[in-house]
C-alpha positions in Angstrom: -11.9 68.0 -10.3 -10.2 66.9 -6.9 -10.6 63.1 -7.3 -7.8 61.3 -8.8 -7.1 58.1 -10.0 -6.2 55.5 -6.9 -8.1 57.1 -4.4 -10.6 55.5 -2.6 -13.8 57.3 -2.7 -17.6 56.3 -1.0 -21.2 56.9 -3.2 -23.2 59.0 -1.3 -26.0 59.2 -4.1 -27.9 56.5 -6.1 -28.2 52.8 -6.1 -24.8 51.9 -5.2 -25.2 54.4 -2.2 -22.5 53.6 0.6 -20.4 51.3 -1.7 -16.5 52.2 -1.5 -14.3 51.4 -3.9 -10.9 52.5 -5.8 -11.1 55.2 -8.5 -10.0 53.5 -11.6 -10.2 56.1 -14.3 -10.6 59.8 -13.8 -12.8 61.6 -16.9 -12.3 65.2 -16.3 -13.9 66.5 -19.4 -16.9 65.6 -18.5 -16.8 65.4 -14.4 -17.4 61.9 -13.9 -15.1 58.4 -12.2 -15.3 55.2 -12.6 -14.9 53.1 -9.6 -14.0 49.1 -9.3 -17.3 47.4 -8.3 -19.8 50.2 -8.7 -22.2 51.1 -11.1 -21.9 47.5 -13.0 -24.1 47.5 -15.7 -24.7 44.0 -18.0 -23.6 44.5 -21.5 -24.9 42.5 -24.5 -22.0 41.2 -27.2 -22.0 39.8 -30.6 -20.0 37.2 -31.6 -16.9 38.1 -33.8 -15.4 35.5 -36.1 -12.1 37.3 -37.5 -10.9 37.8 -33.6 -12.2 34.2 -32.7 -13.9 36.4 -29.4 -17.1 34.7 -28.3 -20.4 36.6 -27.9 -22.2 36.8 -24.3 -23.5 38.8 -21.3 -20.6 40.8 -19.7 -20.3 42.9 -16.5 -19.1 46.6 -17.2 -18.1 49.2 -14.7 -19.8 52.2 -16.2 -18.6 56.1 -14.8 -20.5 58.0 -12.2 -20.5 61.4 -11.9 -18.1 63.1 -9.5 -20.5 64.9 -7.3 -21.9 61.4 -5.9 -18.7 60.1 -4.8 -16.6 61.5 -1.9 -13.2 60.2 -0.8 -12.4 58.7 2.2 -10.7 60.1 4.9 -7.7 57.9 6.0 -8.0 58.7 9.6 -11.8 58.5 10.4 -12.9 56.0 7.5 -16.0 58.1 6.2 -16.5 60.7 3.5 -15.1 63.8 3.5 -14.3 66.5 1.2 -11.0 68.0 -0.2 -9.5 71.1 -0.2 -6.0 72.4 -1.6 -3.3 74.4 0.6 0.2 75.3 -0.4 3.0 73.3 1.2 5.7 75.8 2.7 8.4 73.1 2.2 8.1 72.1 -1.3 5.6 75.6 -2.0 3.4 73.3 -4.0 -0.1 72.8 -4.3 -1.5 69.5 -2.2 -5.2 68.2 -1.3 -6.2 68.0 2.4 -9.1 66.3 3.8 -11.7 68.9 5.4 -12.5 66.9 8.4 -9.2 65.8 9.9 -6.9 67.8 7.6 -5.0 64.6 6.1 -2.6 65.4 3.2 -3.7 63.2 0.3 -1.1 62.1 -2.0 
């Protein structure tokens, strides 16, 4: 998987479509993100009386799958996708954006 956590990424399928947001937690085993603001989904909770924590509606972030999300390029603002190159410098493995060939950190 080639997203990581702290990247800003763009959904490019479903019913947040065109919503960009931060990658908050990456889920590898089973290919999907969750990004801050989308997919928010209303979740019902009981009242619990040994933790004094009061029932009510609350807002969750659920994950989305990987393959609707693409990260934005920092030069051109839109989605792009990544790629991995060896650096000659440092001979390591580093993710470049396909469109303007951006090193990612």
């Amino acid at each position: 998987m080639k997203i990581k956590k702290g990247d800003n990424v763009i959904v490019i399928a479903g019913k947040d479509k065109g919503k960009t947001g931060k990658v908050v937690r990456a889920l590898p085993e089973i290919n999907k993100v969750i990004v801050e603001g989308v997919n928010v989904h209303k979740r019902h909770l009981k009242a619990k009386t040994n933790t004094k924590q009061g029932g009510g509606i609350v807002d969750i972030t659920a994950p989305i799958h990987v393959s609707n999300v693409q990260i934005v390029d920092p030069k051109t603002g839109k989605g792009t996708r990544v790629g991995v190159t060896i650096d000659v410098n440092k001979n390591t493995r580093v993710r470049v954006t396909k469109k303007s060939g951006t090193i990612l950190k």
